[in-house]
C-alpha positions in Angstrom: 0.0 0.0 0.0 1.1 3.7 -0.8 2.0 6.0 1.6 -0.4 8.9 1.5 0.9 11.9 -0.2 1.0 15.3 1.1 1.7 18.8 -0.7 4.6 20.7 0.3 6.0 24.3 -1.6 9.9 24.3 -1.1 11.5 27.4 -1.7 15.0 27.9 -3.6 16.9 30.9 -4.1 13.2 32.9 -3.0 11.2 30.1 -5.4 8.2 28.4 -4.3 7.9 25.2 -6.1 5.1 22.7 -5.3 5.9 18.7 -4.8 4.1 16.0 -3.6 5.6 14.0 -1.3 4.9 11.3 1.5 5.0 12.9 4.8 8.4 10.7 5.5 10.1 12.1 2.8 8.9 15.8 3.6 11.7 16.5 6.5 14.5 15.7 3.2 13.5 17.8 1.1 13.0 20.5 3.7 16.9 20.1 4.7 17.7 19.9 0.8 16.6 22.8 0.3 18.3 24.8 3.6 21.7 23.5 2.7 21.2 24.2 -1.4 19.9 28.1 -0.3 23.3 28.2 1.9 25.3 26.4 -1.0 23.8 28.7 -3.3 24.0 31.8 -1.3 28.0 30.7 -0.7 28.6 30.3 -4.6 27.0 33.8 -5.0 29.1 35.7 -2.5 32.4 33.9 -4.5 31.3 33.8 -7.7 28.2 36.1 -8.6 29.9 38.5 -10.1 30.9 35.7 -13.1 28.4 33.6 -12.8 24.8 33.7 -13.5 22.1 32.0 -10.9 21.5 28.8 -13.6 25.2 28.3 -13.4 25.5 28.3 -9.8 22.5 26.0 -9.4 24.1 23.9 -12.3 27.4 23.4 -9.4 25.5 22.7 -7.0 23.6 20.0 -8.1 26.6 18.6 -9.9 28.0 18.6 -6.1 24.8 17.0 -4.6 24.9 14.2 -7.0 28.9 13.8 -6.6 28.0 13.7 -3.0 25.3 10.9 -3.5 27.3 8.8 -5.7 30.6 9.2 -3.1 28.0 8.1 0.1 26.6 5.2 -2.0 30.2 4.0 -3.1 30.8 4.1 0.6 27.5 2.1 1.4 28.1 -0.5 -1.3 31.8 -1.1 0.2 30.4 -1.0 3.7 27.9 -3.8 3.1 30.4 -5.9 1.1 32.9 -5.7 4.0 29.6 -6.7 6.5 28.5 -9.4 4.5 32.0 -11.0 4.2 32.1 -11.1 8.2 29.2 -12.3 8.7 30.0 -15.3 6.2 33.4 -15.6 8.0 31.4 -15.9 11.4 28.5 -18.2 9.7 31.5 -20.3 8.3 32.7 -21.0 12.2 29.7 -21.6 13.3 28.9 -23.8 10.7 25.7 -22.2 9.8 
């Protein structure tokens, strides 16, 4: 069964946009869009003199999705490393 959905208008850079969302997944994309407004507002101060706003949203999700990729690398080679102990610990038990 689906979760119900719930409306929820995130703003970025002073943009309301509309999504619908499960109530679960609400909190996330609250916090997305705090630290892209502060990631945004930090490439501005550095570079808004160059750079136009599509740009600087451009890096930034470029460096969210780096960031997801690195921390599901990370998983991936956590998990590995957990499943091959617990084998090693099934295998003296003699599960």
């Amino acid at each position: 069964m689906e979760s119900e959905k719930i409306r929820a208008n995130i703003k970025i850079n002073g943009e309301t946009l509309p999504f619908l969302l499960t109530p679960s997944d609400e909190p996330y994309f609250r916090e997305a869009a705090i630290k892209i407004n502060e990631r945004l507002a930090e490439l501005h101060n550095k570079y808004g003199a160059v750079a136009n706003f599509e740009h600087l949203l451009s890096t930034v999700a470029v460096e969210a999705m780096v960031d997801a990729l690195q921390a599901d690398e990370n998983y991936q080679r956590l998990r590995s490393e957990i499943d091959g102990r617990l084998q090693q610990i099934d295998a003296r038990l003699g599960v």
